[in-house]
Backbone as JSON Lines, residues from 0, in Angstrom:
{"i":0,"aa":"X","n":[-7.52,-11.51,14.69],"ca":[-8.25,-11.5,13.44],"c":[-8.3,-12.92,12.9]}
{"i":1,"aa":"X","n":[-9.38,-13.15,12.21],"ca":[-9.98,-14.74,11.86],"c":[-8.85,-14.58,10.62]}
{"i":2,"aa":"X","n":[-8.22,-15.93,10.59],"ca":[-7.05,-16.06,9.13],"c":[-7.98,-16.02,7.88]}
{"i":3,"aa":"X","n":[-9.15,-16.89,7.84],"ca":[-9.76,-16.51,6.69],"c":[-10.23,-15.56,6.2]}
{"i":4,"aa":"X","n":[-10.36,-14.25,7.26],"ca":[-10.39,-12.53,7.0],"c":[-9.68,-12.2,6.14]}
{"i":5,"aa":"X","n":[-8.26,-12.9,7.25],"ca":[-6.96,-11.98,6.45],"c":[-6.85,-12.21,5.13]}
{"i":6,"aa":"X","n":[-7.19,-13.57,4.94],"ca":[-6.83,-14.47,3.62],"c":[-7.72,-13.27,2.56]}
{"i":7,"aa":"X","n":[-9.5,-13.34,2.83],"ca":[-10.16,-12.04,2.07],"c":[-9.82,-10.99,2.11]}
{"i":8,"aa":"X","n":[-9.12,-10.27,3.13],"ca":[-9.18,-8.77,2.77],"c":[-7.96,-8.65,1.77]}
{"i":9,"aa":"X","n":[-6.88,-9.23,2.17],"ca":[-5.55,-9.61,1.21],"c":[-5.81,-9.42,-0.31]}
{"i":10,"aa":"X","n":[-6.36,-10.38,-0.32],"ca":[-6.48,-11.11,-1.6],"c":[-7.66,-9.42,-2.44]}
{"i":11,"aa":"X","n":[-8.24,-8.79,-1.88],"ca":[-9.1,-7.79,-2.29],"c":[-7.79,-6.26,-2.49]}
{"i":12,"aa":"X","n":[-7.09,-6.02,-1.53],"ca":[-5.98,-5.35,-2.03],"c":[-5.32,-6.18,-2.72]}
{"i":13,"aa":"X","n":[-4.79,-6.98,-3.06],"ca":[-3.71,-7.9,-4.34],"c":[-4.78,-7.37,-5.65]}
{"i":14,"aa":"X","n":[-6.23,-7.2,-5.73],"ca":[-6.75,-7.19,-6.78],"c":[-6.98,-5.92,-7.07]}
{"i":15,"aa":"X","n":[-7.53,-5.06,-6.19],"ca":[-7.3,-3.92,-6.29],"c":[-6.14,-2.91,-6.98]}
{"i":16,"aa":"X","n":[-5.34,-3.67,-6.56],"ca":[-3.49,-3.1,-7.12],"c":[-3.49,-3.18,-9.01]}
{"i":17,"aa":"X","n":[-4.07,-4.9,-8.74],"ca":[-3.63,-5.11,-9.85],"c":[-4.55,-4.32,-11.02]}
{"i":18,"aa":"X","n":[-5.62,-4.15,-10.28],"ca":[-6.72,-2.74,-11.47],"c":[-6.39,-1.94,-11.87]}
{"i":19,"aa":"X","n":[-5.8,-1.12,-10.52],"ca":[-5.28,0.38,-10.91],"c":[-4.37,0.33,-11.31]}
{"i":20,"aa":"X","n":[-3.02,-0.63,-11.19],"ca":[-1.62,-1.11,-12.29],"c":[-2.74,-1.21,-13.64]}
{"i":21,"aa":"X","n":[-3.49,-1.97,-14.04],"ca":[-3.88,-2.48,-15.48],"c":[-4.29,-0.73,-16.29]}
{"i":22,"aa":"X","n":[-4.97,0.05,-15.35],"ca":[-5.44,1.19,-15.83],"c":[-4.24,2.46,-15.88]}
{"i":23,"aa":"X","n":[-3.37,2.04,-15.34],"ca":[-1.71,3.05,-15.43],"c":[-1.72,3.92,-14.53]}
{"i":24,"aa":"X","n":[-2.39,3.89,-13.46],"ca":[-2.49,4.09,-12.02],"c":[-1.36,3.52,-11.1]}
{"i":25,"aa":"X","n":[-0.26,4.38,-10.58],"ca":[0.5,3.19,-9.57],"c":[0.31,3.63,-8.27]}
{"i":26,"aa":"X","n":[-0.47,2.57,-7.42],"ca":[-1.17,2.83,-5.83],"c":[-0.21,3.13,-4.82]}
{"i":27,"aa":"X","n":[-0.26,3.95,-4.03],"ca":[0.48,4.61,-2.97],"c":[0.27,3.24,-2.08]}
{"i":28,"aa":"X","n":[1.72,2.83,-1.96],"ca":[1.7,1.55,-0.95],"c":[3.11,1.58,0.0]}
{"i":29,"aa":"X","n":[2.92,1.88,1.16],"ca":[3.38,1.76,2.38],"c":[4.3,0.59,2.28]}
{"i":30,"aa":"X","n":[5.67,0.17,1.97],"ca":[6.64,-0.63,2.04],"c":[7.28,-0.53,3.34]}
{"i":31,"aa":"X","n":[7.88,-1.7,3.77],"ca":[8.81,-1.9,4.85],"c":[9.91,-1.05,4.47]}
{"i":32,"aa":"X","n":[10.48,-0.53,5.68],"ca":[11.68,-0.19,5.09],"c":[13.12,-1.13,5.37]}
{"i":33,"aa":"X","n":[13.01,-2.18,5.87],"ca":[13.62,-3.23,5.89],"c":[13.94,-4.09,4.4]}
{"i":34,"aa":"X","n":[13.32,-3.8,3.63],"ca":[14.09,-4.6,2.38],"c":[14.36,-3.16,1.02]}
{"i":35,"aa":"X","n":[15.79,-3.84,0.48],"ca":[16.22,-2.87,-0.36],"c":[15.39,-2.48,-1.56]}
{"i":36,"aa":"X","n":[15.94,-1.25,-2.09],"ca":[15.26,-0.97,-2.81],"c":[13.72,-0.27,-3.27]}
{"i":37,"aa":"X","n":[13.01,0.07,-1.78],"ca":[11.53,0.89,-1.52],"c":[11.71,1.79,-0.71]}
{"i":38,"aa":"X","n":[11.24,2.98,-1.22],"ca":[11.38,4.16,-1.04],"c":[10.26,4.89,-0.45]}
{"i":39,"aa":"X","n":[9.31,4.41,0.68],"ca":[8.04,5.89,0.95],"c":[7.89,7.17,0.76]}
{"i":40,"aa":"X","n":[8.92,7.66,0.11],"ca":[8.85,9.46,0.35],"c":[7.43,9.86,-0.19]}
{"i":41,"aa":"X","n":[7.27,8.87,-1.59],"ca":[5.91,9.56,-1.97],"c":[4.57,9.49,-1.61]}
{"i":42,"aa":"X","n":[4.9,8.22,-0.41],"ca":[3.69,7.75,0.43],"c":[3.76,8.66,1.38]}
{"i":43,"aa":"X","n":[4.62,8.96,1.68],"ca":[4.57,10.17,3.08],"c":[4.55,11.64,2.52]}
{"i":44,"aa":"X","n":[4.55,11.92,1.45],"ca":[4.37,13.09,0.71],"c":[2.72,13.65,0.14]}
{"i":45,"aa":"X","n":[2.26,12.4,-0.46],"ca":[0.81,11.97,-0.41],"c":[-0.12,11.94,0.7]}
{"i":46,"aa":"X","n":[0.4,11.35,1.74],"ca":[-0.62,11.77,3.23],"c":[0.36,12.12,4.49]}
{"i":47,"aa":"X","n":[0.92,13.05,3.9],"ca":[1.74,13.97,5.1],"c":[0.3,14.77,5.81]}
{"i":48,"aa":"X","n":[-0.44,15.44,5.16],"ca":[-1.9,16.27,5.85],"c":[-2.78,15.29,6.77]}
{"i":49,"aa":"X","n":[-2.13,13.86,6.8],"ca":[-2.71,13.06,7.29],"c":[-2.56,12.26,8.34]}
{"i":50,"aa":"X","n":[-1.0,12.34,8.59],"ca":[0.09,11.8,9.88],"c":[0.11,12.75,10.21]}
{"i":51,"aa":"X","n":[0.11,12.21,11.98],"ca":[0.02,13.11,13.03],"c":[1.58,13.7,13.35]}
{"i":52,"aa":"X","n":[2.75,12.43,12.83],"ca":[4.01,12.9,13.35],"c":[4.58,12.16,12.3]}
{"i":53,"aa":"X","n":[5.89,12.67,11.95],"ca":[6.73,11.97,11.06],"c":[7.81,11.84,11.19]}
C-alpha cells in the first residue's frame, strides 16, 4: 500500500472518531490486545453475526 494512502485513509478514521466522540457516539474500535487496559468484548459482541470464528 502507497504510504500516502495510509497517511489518507488514517487520518479519515482519526476524523471520523473524532465526530461520532463530538456527537456522544463511542465507535466500536478493534484494540490490540497487547497493551493494558482495552477490552474487545463489545467489539466482538457487536459483530459476533459477523466473524466466522472466535
Amino acid at each position: 500500500m502507497d504510504f500516502g494512502l495510509f497517511i489518507l485513509l488514517n487520518t479519515q478514521v482519526v476524523e471520523a472518531q473524532k465526530l461520532a466522540l463530538a456527537q456522544e457516539v463511542t465507535p466500536l474500535i478493534f484494540s490490540s490486545q497487547n497493551v493494558d487496559g482495552f477490552n474487545n468484548d463489545d467489539v466482538y459482541r457487536n459483530f459476533q453475526r459477523l466473524l466466522k470464528s472466535m
